[in-house]
C-alpha positions as CSV (number, residue, x, y, z in Angstrom):
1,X,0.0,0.0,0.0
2,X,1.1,3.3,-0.9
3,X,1.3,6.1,1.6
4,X,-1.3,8.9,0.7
5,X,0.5,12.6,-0.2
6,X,-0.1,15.0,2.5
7,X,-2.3,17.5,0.4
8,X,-0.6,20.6,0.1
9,X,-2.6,23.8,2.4
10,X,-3.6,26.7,0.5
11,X,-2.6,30.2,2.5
12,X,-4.7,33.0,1.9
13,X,-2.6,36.0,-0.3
14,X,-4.7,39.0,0.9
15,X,-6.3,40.7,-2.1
16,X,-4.1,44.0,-1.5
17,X,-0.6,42.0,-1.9
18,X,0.0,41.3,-5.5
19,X,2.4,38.3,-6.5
20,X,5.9,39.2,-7.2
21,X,7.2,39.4,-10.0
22,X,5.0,42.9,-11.3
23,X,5.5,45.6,-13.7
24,X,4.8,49.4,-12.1
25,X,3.4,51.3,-14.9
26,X,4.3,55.2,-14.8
27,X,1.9,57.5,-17.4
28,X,3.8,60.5,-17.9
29,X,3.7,63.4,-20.8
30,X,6.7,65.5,-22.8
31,X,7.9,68.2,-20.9
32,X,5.7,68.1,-17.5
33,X,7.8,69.2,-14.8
34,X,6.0,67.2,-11.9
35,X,6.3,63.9,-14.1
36,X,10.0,64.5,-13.9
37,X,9.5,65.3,-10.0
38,X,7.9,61.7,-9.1
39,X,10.4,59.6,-11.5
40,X,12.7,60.6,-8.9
41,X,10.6,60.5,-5.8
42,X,9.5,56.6,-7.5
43,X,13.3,55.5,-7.6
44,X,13.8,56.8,-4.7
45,X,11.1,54.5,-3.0
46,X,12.4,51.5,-5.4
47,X,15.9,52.0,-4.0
48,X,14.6,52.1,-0.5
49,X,12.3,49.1,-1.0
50,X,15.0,47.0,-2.6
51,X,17.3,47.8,0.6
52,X,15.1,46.5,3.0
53,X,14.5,43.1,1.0
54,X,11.1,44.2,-0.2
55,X,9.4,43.1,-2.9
56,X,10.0,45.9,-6.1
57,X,8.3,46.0,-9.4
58,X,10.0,46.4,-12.4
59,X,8.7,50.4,-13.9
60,X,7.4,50.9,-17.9
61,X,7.6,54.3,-18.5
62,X,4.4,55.4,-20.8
63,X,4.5,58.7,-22.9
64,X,1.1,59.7,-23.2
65,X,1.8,62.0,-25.6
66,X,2.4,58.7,-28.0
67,X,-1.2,57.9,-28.3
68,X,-4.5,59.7,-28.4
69,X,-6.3,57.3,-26.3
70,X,-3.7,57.5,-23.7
71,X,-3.7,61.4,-23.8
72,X,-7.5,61.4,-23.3
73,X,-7.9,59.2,-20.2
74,X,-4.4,60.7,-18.7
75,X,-3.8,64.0,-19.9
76,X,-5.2,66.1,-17.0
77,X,-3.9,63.6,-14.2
78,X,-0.3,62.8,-15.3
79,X,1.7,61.6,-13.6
80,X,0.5,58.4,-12.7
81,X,1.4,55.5,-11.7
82,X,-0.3,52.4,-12.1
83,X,0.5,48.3,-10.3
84,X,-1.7,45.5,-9.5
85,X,-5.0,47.0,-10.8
86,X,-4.7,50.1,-9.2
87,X,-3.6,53.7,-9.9
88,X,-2.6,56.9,-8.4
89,X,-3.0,59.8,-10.3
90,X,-1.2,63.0,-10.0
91,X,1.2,62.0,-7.5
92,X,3.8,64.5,-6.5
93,X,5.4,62.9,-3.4
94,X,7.9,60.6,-1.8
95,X,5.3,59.8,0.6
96,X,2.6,59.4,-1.7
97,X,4.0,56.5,-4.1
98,X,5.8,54.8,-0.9
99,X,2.3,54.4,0.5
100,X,0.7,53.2,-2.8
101,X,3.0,50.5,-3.0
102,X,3.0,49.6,0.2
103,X,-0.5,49.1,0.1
104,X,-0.5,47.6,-3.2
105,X,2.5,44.7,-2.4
106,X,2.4,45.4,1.2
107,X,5.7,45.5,3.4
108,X,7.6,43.9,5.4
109,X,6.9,44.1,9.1
């Protein structure tokens, strides 16, 4: 007789924690100052996530400007970023897009 397999347990992934690997999608436009502004506050929040062992999505940079549809539903809220289903439009902070993800992938306690 052959010994039954223990059947493996599913655990629960809370609906806010994506799986890793995930791509962080950043809208941005031609020559807009804040976009410029958050690129830098976003690597600085990839840099500090990556540091502390945290799960970090990889960025596509998306130029609006590149396709009428795009500018239409983005144009007035640029920049934005987008990751796991979610968005946040016009963010202009450090604080704002290290929230987001943290929310969004969660963080380490």
């Amino acid at each position: 007789m052959v010994p039954e397999r223990p059947t493996p347990r599913m655990h629960a992934i809370p609906m806010s924690i994506v799986p890793y690997p995930t791509t962080l999608d950043f809208y941005r436009s031609a020559d807009c100052e804040p976009c410029s502004e958050a690129r830098a506050f976003l690597q600085q929040v990839l840099e500090d996530r990556a540091r502390r062992g945290e799960q970090t999505p990889r960025v596509r940079y998306v130029d609006i400007d590149s396709d009428p549809e795009l500018r239409r539903t983005f144009g007035a809220l640029v920049p934005v970023i987008a990751l796991g289903g979610q968005q946040l439009p016009l963010v202009t902070s450090y604080r704002q897009i290290d929230f987001f993800i943290d929310r969004v992938l969660g963080r380490r306690a």
